[in-house]
C-alpha positions in Angstrom: 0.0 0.0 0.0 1.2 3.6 -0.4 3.3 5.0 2.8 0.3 7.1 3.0 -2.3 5.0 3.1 -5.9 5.1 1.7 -7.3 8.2 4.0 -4.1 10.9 2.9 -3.6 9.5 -0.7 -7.6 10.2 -1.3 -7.4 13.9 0.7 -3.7 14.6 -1.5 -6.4 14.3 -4.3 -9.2 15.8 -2.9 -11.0 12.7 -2.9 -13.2 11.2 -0.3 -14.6 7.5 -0.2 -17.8 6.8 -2.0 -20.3 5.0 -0.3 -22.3 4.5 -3.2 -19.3 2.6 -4.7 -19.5 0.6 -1.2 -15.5 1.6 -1.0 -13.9 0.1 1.7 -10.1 0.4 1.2 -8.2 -2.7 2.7 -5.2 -0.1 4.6 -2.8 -3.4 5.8 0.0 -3.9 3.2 0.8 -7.5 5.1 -2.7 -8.8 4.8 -3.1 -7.9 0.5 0.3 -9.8 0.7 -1.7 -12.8 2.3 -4.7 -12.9 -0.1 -2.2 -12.3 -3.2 -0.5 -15.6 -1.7 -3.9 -17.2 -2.3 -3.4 -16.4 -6.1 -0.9 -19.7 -8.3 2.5 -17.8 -9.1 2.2 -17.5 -13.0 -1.6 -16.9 -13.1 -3.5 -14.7 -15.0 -5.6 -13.0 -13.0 -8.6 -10.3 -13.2 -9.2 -8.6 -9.9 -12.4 -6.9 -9.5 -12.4 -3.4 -7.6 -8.9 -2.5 -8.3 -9.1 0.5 -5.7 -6.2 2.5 -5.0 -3.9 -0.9 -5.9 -3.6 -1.9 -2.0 -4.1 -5.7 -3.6 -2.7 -5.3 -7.2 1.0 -4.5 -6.2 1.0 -8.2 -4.6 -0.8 -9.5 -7.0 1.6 -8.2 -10.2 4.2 -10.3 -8.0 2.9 -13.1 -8.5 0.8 -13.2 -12.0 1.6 -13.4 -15.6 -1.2 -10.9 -16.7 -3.2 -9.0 -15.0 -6.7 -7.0 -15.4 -7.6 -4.4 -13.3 -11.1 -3.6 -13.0 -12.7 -0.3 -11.8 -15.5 1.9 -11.7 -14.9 5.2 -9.9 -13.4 7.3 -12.8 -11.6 9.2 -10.6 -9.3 6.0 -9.1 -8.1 5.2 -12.6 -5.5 8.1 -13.0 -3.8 6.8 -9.6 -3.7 3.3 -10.8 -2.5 4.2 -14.1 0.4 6.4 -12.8 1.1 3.9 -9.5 1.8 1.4 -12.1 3.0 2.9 -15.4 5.9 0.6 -15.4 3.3 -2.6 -15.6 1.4 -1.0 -18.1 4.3 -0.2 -20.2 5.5 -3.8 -20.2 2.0 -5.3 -21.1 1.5 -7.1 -17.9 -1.0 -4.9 -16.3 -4.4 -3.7 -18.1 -6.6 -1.3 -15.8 -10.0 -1.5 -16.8 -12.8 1.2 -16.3 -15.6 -0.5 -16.2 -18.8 -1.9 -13.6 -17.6 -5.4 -12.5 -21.2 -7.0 -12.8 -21.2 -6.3 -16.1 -17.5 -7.4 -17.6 -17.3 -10.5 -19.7 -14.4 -11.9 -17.5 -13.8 -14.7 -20.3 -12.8 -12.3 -22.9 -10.9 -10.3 -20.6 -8.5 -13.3 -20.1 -8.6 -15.1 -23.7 -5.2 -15.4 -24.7 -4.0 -15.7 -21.3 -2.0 -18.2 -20.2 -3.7 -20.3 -17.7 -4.3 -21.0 -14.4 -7.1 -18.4 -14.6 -8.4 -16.7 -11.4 -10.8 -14.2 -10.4 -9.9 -12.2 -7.4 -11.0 -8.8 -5.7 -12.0 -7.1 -2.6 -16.4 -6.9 -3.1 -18.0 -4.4 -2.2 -20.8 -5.4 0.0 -23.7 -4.2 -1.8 -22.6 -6.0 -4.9 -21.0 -9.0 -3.3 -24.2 -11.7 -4.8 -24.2 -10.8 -8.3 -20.5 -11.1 -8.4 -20.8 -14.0 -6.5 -23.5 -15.2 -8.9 -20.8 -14.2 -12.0 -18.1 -16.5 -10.2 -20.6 -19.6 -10.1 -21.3 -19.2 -13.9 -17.9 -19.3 -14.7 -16.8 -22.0 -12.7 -15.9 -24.3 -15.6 -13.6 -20.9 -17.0 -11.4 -20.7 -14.1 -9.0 -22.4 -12.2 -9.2 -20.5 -8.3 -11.4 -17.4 -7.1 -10.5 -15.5 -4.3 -12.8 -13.0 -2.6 -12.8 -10.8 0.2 -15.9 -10.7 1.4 -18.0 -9.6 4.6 -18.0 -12.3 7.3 -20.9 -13.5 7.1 -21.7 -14.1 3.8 -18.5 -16.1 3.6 -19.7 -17.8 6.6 -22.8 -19.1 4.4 -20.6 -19.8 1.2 -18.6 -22.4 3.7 -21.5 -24.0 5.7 -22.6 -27.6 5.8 -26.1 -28.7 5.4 -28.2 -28.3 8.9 -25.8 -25.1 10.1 -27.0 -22.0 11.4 -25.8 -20.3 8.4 -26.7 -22.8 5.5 -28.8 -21.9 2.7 -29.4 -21.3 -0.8 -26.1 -19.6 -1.3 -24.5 -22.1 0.3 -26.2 -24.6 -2.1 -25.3 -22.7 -5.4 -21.7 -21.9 -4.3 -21.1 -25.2 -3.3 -22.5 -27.1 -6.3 -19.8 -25.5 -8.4 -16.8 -24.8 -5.7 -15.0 -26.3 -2.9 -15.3 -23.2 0.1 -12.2 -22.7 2.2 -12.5 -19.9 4.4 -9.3 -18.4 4.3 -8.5 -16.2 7.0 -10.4 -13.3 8.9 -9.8 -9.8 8.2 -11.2 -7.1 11.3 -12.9 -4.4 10.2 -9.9 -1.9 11.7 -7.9 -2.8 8.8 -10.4 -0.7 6.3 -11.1 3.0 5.3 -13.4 4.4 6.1 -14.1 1.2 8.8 -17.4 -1.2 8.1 -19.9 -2.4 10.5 -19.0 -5.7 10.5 -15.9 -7.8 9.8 -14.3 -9.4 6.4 -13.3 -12.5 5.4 -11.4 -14.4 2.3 -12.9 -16.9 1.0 -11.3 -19.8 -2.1 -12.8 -21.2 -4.3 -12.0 -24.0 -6.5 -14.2 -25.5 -9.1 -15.4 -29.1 -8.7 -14.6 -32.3 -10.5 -18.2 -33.3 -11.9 -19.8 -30.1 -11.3 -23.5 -30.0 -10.5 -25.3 -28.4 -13.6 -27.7 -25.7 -12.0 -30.9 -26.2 -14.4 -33.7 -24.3 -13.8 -35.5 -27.5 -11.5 -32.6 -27.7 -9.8 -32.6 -23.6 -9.1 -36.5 -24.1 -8.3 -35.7 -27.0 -5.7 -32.9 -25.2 -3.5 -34.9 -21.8 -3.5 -37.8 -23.6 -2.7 -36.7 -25.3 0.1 -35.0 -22.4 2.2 -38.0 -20.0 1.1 -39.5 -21.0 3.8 -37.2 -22.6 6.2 -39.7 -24.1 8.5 -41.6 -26.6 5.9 -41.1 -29.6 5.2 -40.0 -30.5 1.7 -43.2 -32.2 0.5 -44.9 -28.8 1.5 -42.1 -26.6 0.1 -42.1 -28.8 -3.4 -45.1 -28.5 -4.0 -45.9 -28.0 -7.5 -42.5 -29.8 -8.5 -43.8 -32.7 -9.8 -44.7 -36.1 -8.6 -42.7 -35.5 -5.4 -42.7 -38.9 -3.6 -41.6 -41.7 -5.9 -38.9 -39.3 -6.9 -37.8 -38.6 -3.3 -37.7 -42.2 -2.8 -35.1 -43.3 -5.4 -33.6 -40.5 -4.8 -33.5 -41.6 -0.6 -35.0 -38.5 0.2 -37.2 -37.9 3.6 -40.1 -35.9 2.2 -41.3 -34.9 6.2 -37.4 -33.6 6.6 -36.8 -29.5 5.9 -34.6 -28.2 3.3 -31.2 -27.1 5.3 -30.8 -31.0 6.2 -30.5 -31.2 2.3 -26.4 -31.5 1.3 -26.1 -30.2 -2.3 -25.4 -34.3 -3.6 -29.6 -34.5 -1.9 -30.8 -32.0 -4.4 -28.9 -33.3 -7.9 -30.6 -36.4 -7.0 -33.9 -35.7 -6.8 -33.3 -33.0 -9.8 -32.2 -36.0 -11.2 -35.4 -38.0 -10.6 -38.0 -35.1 -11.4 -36.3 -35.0 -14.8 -36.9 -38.9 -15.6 
């Protein structure tokens, strides 16, 4: 991170943080170090909310190529002169642009792999780019988010957990979760609410394929946490010889459901 850090190197501008950019500006040199570590030495990588750079100075490091995206306008002057010597060389592309709506495929075509997604989310954003990373699981090789707590806290939990749900369902049917390391919410400007965490994810062997019955089943199920399955599938299709080669309890609730549970009986219901 510049000597600075995030506050002065905004006020030297006469820039502030924009909340409705959700900015939160990770200020700790040593912990960007530690998610960059997360990132395969050689990768090409496109990180999502460049910032200020506080991440993509550990992450050139490390990578092949990299992509820098970011939306505030007035952030991409500081990146492009911070690293002027990257861009020069070809290794470093910064990108204005809104991350939900990049076409992270084309930005790494040509690439050499492994190919990884990486960034520090914004809060308000964090599902639609988590939704982005779950279509592209078959793409890339690792993601790496930082992310508030407890959303990573639902990407990693089990079935029956206090935080299990649809999110965990969807993540989980395309990625392995490891819950990296905690990050407090001192370490940020201006400081959060609530606390971070990085989160890994690496696409599964034999992914689940997330049709639309398999969509309706898991957001069916947690819709209403309290009924049972037979009430909460209703309308899903001839519910009870399905759930029995599929060696599913109709009278159980949907957070006892592991993601293998509803590829089964998607599997059935399609017969």
């Amino acid at each position: 991170m510049n000597e600075r850090g995030p506050k002065a190197e905004l006020v030297s501008r006469g820039l502030r943080a924009k909340r409705q950019f959700g900015q939160n500006f990770l200020a700790d040199e040593n912990l960007c170090r530690r998610i960059a570590e997360l990132v395969p030495e050689g990768a090409s990588v496109v990180e999502l909310g460049a910032g200020l750079g506080a991440l993509t100075a550990p992450l050139l490091e490390r990578t092949q190529h990299l992509v820098a995206v970011e939306r505030d306008r007035d952030l991409i002057p500081i990146l492009r002169e911070r690293f002027a010597t990257d861009l020069g060389a070809g290794r470093l592309r910064v990108e204005e642009a809104d991350a939900k709506a990049i076409d992270v495929k084309a930005l790494l075509e040509g690439f050499p792999q492994p190919h990884v997604l990486a960034g520090n989310l914004p809060y308000q954003i964090s599902g639609p780019l988590l939704k982005m990373a779950i279509s592209l699981a078959a793409e890339l090789e690792r993601v790496v988010f930082l992310l508030q707590l407890e959303v990573a806290e639902r990407l990693a939990a089990v079935a029956g957990s206090e935080h299990y749900g649809a999110l965990s369902v969807f993540t989980q049917a395309a990625y392995g979760v490891s819950r990296a390391f905690v990050i407090r919410r001192g370490a940020f400007y201006p400081q959060p609410s609530v606390d971070s965490a990085v989160v890994v994810l690496t696409p599964r062997a034999g992914r689940v394929e997330e049709t639309p019955r398999f969509r309706a089943l898991v957001r069916q199920a947690f819709q209403s946490r309290r009924k049972k399955l037979r009430n909460a599938w209703d309308g899903l299709g001839d519910l009870a010889p399905a759930a029995a080669r599929a060696g599913i309890d109709l009278d159980a609730r949907g957070e006892t459901l592991g993601v293998a549970a509803f590829a089964r009986m998607e599997q059935e219901l399609s017969r």
